[in-house]
C-alpha positions as CSV (number, residue, x, y, z in Angstrom):
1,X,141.7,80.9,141.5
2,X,141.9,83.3,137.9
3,X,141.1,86.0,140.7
4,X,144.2,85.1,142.6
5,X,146.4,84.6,140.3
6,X,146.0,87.7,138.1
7,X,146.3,89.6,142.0
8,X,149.9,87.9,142.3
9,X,151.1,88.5,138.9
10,X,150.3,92.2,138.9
11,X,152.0,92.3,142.2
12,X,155.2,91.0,140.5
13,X,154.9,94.8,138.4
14,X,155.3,97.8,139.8
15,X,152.3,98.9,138.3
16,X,149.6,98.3,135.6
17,X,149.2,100.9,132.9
18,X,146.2,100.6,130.2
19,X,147.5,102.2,126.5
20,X,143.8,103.2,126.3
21,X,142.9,104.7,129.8
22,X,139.4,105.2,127.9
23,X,139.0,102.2,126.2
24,X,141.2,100.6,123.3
25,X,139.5,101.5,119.6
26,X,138.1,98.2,118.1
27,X,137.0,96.7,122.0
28,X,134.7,99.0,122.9
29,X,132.3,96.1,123.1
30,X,134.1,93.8,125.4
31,X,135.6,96.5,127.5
32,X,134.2,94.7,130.5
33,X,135.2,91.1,129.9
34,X,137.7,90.1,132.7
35,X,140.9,88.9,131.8
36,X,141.8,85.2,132.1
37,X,144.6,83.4,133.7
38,X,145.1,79.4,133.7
39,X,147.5,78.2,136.0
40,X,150.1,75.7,133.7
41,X,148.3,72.3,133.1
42,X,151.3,70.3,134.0
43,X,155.1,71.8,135.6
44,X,157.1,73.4,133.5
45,X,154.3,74.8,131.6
46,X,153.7,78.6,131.1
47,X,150.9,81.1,133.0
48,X,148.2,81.4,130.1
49,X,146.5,84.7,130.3
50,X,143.4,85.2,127.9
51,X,140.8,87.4,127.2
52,X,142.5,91.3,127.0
53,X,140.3,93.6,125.6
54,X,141.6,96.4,127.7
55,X,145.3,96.6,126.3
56,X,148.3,97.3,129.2
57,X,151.5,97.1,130.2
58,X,153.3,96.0,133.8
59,X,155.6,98.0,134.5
60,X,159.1,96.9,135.5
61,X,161.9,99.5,136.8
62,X,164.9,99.0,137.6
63,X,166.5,100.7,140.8
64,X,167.7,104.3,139.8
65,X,171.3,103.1,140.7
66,X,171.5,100.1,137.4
67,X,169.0,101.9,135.1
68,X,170.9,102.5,132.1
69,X,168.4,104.4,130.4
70,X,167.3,101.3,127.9
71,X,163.8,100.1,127.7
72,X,162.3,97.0,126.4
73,X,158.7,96.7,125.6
74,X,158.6,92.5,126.1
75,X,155.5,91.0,124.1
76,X,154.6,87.0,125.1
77,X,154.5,84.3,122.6
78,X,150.9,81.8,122.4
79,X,149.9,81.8,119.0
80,X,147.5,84.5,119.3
81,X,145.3,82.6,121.4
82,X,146.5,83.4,125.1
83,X,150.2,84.9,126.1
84,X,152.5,82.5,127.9
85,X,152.7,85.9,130.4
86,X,155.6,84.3,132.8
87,X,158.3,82.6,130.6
88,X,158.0,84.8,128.4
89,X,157.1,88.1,129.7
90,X,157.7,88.8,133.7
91,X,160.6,86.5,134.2
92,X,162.2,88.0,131.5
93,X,161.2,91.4,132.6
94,X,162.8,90.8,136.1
95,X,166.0,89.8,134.2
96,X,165.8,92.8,132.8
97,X,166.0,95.1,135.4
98,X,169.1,92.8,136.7
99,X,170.6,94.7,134.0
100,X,169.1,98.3,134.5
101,X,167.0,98.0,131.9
102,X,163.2,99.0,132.1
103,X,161.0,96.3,131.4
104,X,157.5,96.5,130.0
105,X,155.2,93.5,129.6
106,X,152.5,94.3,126.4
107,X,149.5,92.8,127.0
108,X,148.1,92.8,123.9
109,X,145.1,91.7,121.8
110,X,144.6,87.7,120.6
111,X,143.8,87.6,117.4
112,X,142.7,83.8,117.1
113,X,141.3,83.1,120.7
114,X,138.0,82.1,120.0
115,X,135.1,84.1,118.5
116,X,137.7,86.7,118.7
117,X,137.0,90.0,116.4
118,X,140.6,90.8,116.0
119,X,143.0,91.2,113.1
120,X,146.7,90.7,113.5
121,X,147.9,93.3,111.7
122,X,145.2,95.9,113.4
123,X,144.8,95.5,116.6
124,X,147.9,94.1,118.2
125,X,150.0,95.9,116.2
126,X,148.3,99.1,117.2
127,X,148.8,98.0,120.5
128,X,152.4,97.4,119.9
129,X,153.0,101.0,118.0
130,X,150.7,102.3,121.0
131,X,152.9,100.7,124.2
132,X,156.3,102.4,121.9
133,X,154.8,105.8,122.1
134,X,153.3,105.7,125.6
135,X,157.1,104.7,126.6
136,X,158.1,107.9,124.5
137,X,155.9,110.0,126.6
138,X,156.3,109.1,129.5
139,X,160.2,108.7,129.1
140,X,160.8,111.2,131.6
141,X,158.8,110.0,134.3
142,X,160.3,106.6,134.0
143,X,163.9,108.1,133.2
144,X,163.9,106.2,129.9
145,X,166.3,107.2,127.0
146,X,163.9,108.0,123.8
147,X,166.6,106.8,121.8
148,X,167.0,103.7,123.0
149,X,163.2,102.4,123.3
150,X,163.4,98.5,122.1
151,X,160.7,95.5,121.7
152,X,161.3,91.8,121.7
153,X,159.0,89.4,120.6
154,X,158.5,85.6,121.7
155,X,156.3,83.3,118.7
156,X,153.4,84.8,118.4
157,X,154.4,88.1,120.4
158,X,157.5,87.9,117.2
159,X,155.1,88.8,114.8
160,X,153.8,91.5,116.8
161,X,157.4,93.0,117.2
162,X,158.4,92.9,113.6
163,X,155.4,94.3,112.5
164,X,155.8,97.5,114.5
165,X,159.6,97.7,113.4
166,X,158.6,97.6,110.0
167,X,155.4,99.6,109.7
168,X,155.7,102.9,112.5
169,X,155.5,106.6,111.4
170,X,156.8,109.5,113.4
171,X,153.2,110.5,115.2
172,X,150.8,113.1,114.5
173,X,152.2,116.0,115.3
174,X,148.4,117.7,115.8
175,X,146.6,114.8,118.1
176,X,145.3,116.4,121.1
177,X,146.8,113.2,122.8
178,X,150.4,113.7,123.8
179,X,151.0,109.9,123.4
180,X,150.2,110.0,119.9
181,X,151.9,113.1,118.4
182,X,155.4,110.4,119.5
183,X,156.7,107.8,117.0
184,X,156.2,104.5,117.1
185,X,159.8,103.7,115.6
186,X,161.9,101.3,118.4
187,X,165.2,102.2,118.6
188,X,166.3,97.9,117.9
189,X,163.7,94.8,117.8
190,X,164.1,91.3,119.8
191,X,162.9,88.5,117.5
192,X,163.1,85.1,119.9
193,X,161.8,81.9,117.7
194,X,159.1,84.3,116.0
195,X,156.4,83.0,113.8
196,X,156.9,84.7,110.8
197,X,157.4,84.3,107.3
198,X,160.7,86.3,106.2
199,X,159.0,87.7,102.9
200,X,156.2,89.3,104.4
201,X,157.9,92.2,105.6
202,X,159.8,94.9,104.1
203,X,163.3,95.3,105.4
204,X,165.4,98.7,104.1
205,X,168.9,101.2,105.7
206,X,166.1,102.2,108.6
207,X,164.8,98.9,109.9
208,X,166.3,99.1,113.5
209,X,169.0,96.8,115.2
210,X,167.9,93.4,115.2
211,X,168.9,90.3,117.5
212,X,167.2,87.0,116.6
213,X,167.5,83.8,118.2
214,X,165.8,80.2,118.1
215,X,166.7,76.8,118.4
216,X,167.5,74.6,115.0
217,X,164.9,72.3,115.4
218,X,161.9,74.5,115.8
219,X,161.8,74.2,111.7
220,X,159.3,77.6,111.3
221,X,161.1,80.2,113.3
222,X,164.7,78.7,112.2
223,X,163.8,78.8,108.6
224,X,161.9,82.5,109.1
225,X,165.0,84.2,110.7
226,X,167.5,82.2,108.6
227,X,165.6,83.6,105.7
228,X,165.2,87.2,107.0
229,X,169.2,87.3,108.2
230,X,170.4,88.1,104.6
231,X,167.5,90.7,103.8
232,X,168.9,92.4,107.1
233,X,172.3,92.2,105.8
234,X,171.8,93.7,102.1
235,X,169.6,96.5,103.6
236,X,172.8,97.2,106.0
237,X,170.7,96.4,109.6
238,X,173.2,95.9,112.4
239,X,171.9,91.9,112.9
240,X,173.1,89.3,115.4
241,X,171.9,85.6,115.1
242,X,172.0,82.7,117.3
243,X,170.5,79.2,116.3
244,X,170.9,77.0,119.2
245,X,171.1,73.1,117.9
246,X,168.2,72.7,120.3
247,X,165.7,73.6,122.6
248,X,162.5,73.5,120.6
249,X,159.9,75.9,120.6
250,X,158.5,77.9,123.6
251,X,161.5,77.3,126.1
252,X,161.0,81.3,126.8
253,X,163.0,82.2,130.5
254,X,163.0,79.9,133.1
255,X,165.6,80.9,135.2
256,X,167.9,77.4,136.0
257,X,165.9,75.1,134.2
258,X,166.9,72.3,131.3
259,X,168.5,72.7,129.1
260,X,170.8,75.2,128.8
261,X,169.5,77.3,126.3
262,X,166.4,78.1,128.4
263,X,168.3,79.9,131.7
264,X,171.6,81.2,129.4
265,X,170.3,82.5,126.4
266,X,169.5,86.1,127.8
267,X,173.6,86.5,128.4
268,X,173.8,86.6,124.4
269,X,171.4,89.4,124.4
270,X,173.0,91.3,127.1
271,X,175.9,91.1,125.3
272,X,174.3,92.4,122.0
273,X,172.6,94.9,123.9
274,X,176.3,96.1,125.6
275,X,177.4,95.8,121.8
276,X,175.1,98.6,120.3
277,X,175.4,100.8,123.2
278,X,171.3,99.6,124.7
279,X,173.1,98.5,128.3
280,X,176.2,98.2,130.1
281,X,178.7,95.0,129.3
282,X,178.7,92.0,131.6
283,X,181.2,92.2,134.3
């Protein structure tokens, strides 16, 4: 069944493309664990995929004649013990390329799965800064602005974001890898009901464009980004904010579902994107 499903969800991408095609520093030794998928214990629940020691991304274009040049690199929420990959990664991604923006699901590395050897602020963070300048790279191939490079962050996946918006450098400019002489700077960051604490991070004039959304009672993320909105502000950040009055935590994209908030929230961040010049208004 694991077998199965992890066939049909990366037949949803376009393609699968490792950020390490020799191995991702840090996993050498668990290179060949297979990935994990659990199909949701009850409807309505999300795809759980475990176990990535070989860090990726699916690929998600749009067709040539809507691709506005934007990209998003879209990391999945689940506390850093799996990644709720559908409702918050490949439906999203889909919607995405409704817009003509280029999608790109991070499959990164779970820091408190068990026995895991990870630390949150190594390794999926270097997977974060790595999926930015692999998207750099390859921006021609994929006919992706450079300048207009974004990630969003669900929960878990939140953290993951914000740390690569606040701690990226401008690549090394004598790598013998072409991936990593790019910076791993996005071009505007996605936090969606991130677990975070406000303080932790260092917000100045540089930190990028930010959109942040949750519902109010999901108390952590509403408190975080209520708390992180004014450090935006006195630092100058173009910030947008949206605190639903509810919806709880984890609601991700489910396309028609109940309530609102879970099918309509992505038209406020089109219309953010529109707003900063990332994608094309709403008709």
């Amino acid at each position: 069944m694991t077998l199965m499903l992890l066939a049909a969800l990366s037949l949803s991408a376009q393609s699968t493309l490792p950020l390490w095609p020799h191995g991702a520093p840090g996993s050498e030794a668990l290179a060949v664990k297979p990935e994990l998928l659990t199909p949701p214990a009850k409807p309505g629940d999300s795809l759980h995929l475990s176990s990535i020691h070989n860090p990726s991304l699916l690929v998600y274009l749009p067709p040539k004649d809507k691709a506005t040049g934007a990209a998003m690199i879209v990391a999945p929420g689940g506390g850093h013990r799996f990644l709720s990959i559908d409702t918050e990664g490949t439906n999203v991604a889909e919607y995405l390329n409704s817009i003509g923006v280029a999608a790109f699901v991070l499959k990164y590395r779970l820091a408190r799965e068990p026995e895991s050897p990870y630390k949150i602020e190594e390794h999926p963070y270097a997977d974060a800064q790595r999926a930015i300048r692999t998207l750099r790279a390859k921006a021609v191939e994929w006919n992706l602005n450079p300048a207009k490079i974004g990630i969003m962050g669900f929960s878990a996946g939140g953290e993951v974001a914000i740390l690569a918006s606040t701690r990226y450098d401008d690549g090394n400019a004598a790598s013998p890898d072409p991936i990593e002489r790019q910076s791993s700077k996005p071009g505007y960051q996605i936090l969606i009901y991130p677990g975070i604490k406000a303080e932790t991070y260092k917000i100045d004039k540089d930190t990028p464009p930010t959109f942040m959304l949750c519902a109010d009672n999901d108390k952590g993320p509403a408190t975080a980004i209520s708390s992180l909105y004014p450090m935006l502000k006195s630092a100058g950040v173009k910030t947008e904010l949206h605190i639903y009055a509810s919806g709880g935590h984890g609601f991700g994209y489910r396309p028609g579902a109940m309530p609102v908030i879970k099918s309509t929230w992505l038209l406020r961040l089109t219309d953010w994107m529109a707003d900063i010049g990332m994608s094309t208004p709403r008709p």
